[in-house]
N, CA, C and O of each residue as an XYZ file, in Angstrom:
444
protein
N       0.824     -1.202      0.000
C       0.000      0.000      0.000
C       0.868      1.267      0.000
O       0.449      2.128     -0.773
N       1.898      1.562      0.635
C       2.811      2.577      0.766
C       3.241      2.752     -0.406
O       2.943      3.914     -0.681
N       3.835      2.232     -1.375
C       4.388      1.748     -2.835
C       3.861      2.648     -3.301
O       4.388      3.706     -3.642
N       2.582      2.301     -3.391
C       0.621      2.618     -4.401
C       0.967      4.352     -3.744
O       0.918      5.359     -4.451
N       1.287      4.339     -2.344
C       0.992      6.007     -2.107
C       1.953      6.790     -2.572
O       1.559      7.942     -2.755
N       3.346      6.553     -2.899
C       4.592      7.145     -3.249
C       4.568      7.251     -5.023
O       5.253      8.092     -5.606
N       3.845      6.455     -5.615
C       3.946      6.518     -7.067
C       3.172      7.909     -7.323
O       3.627      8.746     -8.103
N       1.988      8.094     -6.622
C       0.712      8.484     -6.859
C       1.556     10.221     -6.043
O       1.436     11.368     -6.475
N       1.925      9.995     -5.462
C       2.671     11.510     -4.650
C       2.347     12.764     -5.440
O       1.412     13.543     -5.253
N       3.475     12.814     -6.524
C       3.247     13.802     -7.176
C       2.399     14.248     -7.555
O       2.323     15.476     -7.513
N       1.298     13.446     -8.134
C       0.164     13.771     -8.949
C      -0.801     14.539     -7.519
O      -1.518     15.509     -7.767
N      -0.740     14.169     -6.560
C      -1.444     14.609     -5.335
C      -1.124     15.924     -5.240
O      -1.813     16.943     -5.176
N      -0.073     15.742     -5.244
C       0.974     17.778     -4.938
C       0.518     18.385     -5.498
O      -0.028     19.382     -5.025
N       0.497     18.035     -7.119
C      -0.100     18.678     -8.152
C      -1.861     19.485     -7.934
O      -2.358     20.591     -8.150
N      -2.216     18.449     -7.510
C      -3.964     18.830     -7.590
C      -4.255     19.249     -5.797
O      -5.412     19.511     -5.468
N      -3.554     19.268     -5.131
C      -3.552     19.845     -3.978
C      -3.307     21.448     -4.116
O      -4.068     22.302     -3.660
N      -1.956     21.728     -4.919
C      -1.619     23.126     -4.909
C      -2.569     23.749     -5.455
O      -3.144     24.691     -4.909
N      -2.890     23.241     -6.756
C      -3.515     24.187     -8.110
C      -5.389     24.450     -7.226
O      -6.044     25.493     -7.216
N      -5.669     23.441     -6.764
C      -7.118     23.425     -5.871
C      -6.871     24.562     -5.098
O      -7.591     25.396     -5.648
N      -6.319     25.115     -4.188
C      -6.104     26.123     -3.974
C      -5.784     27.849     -4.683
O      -6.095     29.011     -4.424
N      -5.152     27.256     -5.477
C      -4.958     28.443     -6.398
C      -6.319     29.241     -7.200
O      -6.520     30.430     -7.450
N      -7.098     28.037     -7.456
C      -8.435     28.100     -8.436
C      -9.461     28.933     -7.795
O      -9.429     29.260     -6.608
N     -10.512     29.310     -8.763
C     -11.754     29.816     -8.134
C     -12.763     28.247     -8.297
O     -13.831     27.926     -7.777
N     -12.112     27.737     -8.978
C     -13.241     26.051     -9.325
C     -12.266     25.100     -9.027
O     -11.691     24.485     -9.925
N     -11.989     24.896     -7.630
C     -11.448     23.576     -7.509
C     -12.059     22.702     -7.578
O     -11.501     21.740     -7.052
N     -13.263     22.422     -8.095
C     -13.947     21.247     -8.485
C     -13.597     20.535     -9.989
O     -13.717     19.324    -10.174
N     -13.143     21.496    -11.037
C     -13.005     21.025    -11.775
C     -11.512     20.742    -12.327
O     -11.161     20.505    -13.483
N     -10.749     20.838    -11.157
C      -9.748     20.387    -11.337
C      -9.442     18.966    -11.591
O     -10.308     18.253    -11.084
N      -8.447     18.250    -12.243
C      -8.248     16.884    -12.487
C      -6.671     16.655    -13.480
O      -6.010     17.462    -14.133
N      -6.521     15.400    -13.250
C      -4.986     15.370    -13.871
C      -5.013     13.873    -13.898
O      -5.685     13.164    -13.148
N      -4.047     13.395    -15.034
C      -4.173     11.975    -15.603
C      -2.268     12.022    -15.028
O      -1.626     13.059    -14.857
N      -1.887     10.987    -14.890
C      -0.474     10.122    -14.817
C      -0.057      9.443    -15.800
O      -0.523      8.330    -16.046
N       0.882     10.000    -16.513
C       0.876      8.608    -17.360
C       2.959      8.478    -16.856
O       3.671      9.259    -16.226
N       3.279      7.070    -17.549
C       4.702      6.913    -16.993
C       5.010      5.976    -18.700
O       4.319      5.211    -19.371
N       6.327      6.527    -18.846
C       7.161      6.214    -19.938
C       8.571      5.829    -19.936
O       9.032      5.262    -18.945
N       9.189      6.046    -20.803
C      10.911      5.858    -20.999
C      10.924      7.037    -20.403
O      11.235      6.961    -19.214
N      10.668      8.244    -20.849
C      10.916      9.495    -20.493
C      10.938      9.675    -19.176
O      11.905     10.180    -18.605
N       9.549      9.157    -18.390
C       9.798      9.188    -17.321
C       7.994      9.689    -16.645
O       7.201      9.116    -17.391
N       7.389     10.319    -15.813
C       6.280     10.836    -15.316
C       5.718     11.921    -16.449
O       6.453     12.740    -17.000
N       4.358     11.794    -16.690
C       3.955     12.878    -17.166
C       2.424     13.073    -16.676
O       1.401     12.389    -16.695
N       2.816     14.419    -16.208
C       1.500     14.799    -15.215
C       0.431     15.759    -15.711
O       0.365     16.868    -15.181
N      -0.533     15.378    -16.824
C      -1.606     16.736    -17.905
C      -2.630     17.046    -16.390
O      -3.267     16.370    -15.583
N      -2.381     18.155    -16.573
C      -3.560     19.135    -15.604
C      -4.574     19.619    -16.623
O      -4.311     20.087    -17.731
N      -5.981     19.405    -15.993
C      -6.832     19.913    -16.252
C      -7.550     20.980    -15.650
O      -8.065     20.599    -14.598
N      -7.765     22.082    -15.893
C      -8.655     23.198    -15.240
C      -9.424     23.975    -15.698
O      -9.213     24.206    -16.889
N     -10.469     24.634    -15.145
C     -11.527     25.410    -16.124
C     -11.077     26.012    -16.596
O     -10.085     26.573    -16.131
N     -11.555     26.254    -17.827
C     -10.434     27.217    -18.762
C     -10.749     29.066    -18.341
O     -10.220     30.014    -18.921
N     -11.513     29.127    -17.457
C     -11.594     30.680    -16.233
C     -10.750     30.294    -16.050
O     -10.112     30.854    -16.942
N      -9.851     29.516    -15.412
C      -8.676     29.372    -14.433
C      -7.423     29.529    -15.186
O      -6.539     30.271    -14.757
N      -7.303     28.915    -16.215
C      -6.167     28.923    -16.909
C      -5.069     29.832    -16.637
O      -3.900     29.451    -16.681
N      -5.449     31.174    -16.321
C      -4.874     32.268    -16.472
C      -4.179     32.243    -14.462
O      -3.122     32.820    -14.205
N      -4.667     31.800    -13.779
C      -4.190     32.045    -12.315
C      -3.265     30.347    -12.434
O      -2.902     29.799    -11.394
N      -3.045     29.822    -13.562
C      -2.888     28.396    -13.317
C      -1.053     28.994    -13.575
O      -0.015     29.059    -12.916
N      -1.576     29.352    -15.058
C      -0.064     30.202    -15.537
C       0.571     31.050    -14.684
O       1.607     30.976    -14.023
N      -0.466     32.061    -14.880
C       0.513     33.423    -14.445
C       1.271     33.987    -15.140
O       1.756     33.569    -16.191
N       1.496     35.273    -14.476
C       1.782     36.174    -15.223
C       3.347     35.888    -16.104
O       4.427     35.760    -15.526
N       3.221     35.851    -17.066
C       4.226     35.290    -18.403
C       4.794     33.711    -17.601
O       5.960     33.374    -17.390
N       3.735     33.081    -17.330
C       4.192     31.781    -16.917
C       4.796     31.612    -15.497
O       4.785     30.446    -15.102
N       5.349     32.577    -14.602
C       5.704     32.242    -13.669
C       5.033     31.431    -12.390
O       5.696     31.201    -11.378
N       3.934     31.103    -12.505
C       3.348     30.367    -11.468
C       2.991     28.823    -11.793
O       2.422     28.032    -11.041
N       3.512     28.574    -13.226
C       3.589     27.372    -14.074
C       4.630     26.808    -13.826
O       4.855     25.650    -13.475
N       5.654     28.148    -14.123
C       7.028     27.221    -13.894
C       7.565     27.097    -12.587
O       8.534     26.372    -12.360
N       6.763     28.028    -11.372
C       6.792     27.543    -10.088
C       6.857     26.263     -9.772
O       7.827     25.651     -9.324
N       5.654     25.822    -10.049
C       4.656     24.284     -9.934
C       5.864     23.206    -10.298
O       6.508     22.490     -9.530
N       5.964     23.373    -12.080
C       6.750     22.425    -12.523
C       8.226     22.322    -11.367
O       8.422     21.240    -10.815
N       8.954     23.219    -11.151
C       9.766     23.293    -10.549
C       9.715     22.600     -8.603
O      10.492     21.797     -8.086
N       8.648     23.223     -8.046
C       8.173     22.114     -6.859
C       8.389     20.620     -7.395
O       9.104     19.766     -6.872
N       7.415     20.461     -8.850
C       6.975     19.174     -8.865
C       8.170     18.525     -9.321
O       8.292     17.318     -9.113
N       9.177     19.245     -9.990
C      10.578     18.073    -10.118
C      11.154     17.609     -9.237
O      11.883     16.623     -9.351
N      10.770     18.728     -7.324
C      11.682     18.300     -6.399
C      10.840     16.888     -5.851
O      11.296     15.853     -5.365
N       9.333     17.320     -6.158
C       9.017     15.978     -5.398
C       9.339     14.319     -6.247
O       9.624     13.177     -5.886
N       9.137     14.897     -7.283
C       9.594     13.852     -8.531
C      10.849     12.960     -8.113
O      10.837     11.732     -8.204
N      12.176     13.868     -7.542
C      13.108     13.520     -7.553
C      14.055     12.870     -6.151
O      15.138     12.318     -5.958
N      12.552     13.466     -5.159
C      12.351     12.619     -4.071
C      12.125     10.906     -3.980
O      12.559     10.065     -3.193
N      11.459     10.844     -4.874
C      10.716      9.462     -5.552
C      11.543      8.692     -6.129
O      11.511      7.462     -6.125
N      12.496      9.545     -6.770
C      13.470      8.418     -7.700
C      12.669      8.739     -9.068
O      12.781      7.775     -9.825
N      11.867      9.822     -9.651
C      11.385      9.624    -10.979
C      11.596     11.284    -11.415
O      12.016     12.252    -10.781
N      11.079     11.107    -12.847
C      11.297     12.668    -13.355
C      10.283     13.123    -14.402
O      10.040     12.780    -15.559
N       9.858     13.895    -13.680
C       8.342     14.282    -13.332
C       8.249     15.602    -14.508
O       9.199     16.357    -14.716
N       7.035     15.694    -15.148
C       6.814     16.299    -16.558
C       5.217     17.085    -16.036
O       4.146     16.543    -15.762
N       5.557     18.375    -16.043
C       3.709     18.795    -16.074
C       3.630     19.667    -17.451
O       4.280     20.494    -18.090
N       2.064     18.735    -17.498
C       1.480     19.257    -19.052
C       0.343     20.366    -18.581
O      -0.743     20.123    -18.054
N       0.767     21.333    -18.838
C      -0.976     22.009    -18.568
C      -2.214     21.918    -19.898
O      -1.887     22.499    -20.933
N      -3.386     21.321    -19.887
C      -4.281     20.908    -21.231
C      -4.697     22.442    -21.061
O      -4.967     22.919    -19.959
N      -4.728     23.255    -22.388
C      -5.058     24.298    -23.090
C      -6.105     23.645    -24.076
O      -5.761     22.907    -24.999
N      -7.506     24.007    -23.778
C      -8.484     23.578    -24.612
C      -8.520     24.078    -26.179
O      -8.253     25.272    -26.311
N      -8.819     23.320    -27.442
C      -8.290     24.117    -28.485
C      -9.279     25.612    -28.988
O     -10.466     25.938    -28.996
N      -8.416     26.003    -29.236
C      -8.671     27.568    -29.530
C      -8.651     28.473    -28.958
O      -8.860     29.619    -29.355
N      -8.313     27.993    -27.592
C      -8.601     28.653    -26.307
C      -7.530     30.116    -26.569
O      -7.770     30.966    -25.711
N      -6.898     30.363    -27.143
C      -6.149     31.760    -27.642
C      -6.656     32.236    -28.305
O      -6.520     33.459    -28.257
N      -7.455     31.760    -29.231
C      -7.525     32.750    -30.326
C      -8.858     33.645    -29.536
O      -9.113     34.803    -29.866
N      -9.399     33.131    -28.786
C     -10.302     34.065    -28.579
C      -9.785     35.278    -27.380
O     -10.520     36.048    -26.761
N      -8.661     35.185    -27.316
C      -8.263     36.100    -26.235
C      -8.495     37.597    -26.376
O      -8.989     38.049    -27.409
N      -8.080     38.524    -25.158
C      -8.793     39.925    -25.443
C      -7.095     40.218    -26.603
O      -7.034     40.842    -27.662
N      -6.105     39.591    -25.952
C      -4.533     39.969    -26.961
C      -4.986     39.758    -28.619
O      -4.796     40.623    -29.474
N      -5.496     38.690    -28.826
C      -5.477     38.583    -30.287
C      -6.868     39.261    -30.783
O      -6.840     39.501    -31.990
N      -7.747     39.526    -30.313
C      -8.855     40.401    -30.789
C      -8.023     42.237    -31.090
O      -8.015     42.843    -32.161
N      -7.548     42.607    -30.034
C      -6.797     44.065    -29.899
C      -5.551     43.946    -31.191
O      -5.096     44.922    -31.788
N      -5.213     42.716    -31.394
C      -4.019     42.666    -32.669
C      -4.747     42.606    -34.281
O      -4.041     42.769    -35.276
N      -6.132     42.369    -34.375
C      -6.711     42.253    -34.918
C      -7.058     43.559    -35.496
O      -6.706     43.996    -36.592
N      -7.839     44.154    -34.558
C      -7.935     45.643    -34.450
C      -6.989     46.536    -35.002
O      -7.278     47.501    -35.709
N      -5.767     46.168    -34.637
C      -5.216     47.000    -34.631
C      -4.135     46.925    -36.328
O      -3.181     47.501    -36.849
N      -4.786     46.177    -36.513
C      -4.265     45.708    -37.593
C      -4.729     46.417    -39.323
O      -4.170     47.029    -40.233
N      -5.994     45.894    -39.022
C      -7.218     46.556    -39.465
C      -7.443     48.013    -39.607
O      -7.755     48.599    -40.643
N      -7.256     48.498    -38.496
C      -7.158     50.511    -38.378
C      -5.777     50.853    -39.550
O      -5.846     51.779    -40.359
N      -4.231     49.658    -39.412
C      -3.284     50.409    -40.288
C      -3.676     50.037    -41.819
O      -3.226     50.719    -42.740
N      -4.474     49.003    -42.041
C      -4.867     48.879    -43.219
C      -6.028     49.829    -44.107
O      -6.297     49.938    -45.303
N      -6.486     50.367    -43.000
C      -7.561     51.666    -43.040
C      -6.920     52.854    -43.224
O      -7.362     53.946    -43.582
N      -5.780     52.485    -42.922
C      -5.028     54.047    -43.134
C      -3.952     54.118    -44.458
O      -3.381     55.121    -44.889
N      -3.875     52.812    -44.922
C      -2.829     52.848    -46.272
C      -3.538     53.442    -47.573
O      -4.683     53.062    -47.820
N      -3.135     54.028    -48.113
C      -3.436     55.417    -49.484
C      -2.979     54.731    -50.486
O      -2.966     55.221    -51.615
């Protein structure tokens, strides 16, 4: 049983921290998978959340990943976090709408 709890570790850390971080820790969730490579840990979160998951230019991503290599490496394994980005989930952002825009106004202005 101890074995079963030490494999499973990381993935716990994982959905322990980010549950906190969230406004929907309910819909948090994360799959394990294990390879040659080694652990790979896909997080799932409402895609509202996405943005407190990252942070600001990634730093609260690469926080996480960085915890999660120490616990990884506690274990004896080497530990991979995927964050799942639902598709399209950029293009609808307020950044690429305003690049759009703005794009559009210099093409409005060429003679």
């Amino acid at each position: 049983m101890e074995e079963k709890k030490s494999e499973t570790r990381d993935q716990e850390f994982v959905e322990y921290v980010v549950k906190d971080l969230v406004d929907r820790p309910e819909d948090v969730s994360s799959e394990r998978t294990v390879d040659e490579m080694g652990v790979l840990i896909t997080l799932k979160v409402n895609p509202a959340d996405l943005g407190q998951v990252i942070g600001r230019q990634g730093q609260t991503a690469k926080a996480i990943r960085t915890l999660l290599r120490v616990v990884g490496a506690k274990n004896h394994a080497r530990v991979n976090l995927k964050i799942y980005e639902p598709e399209g989930f950029r293009k609808g952002s307020p950044r690429d709408s305003r690049e759009e825009a703005d794009t559009s106004a210099v093409d409005d202005l060429k003679i």
